[in-house]
C-alpha positions in Angstrom: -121.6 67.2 42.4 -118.5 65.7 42.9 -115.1 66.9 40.9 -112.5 69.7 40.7 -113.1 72.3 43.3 -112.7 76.2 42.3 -110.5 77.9 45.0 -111.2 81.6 46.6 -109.9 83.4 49.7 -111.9 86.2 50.6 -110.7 89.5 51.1 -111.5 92.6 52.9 -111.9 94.7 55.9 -112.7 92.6 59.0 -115.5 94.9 59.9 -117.2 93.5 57.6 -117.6 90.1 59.4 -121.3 89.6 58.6 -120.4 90.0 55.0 -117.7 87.4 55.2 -119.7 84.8 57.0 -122.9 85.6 54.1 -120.4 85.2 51.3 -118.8 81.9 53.0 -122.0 80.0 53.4 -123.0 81.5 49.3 -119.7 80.8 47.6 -119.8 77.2 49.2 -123.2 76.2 48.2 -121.7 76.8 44.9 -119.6 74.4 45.4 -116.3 76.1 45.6 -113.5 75.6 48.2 -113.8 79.1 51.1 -110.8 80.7 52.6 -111.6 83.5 54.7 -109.5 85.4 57.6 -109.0 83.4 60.9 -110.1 86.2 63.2 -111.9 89.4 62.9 -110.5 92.1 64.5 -111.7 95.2 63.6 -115.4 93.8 64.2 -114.6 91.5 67.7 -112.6 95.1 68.6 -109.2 93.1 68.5 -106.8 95.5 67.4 -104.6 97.3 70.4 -105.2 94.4 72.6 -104.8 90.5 70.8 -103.4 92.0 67.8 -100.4 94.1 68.0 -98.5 95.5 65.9 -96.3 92.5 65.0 -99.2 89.5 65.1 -101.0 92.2 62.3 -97.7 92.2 60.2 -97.8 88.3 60.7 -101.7 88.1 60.0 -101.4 90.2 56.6 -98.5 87.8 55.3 -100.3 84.5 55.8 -103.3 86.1 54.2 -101.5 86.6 51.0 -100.5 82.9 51.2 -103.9 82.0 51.3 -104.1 84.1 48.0 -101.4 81.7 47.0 -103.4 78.7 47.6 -106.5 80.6 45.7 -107.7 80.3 42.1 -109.0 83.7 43.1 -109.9 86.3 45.6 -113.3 87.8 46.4 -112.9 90.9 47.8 -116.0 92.4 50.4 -116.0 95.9 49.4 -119.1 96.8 51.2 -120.5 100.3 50.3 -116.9 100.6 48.3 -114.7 100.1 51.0 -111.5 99.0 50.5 -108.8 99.4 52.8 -104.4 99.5 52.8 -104.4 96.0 53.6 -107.2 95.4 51.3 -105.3 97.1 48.5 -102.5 95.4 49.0 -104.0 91.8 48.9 -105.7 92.8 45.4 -102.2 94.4 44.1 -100.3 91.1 45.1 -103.4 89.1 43.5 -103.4 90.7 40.3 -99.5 90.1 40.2 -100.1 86.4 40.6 -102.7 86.7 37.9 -105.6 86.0 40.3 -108.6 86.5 39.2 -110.8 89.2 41.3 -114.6 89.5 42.3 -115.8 92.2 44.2 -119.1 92.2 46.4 -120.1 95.2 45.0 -119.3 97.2 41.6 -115.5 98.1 41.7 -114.1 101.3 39.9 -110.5 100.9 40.3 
């Protein structure tokens, strides 16, 4: 299959990094284009040590441009969580008329 290439970033607590890497591999056997985070703090236990306070401000604002870059976002809401940052990256989506999936059944 060769042709025009759907677009999503995943979203989502890093915690979740299992999730992310099972999504990844699923998402691009369907033949669509992955953009995921670059690092996984809360699951590599990251935060306080490589990722201060300023780097996570920095980290949060090049994930919403890879919402940019995104015909839409997936968001891994694993047993319903969704977090601030989480949040935010769906509220910014929807006001770039993203279209979002969610792992699991969403009730927002």
């Amino acid at each position: 299959m060769v042709g025009k290439y759907k677009v999503v970033t995943l979203c989502g607590s890093t915690k979740f990094k299992e999730d992310f890497i099972k999504v990844q591999k699923e998402l691009t056997l369907q033949g669509i284009i992955v953009i995921s985070v670059g690092l996984f703090g809360h699951a590599d236990g990251e935060f306080g040590t490589i990722i201060t306070d300023e780097i996570k401000i920095m980290l949060d604002d090049i994930h919403k441009r890879k919402i940019d870059m995104a015909d839409e976002i997936f968001v891994i809401n694993k047993n319903g969580y969704i977090g601030s940052s989480t949040r935010s990256e769906i509220k910014y989506a929807k006001e770039h008329g993203k279209k979002i999936g969610y792992l699991e059944p969403n009730y927002e």
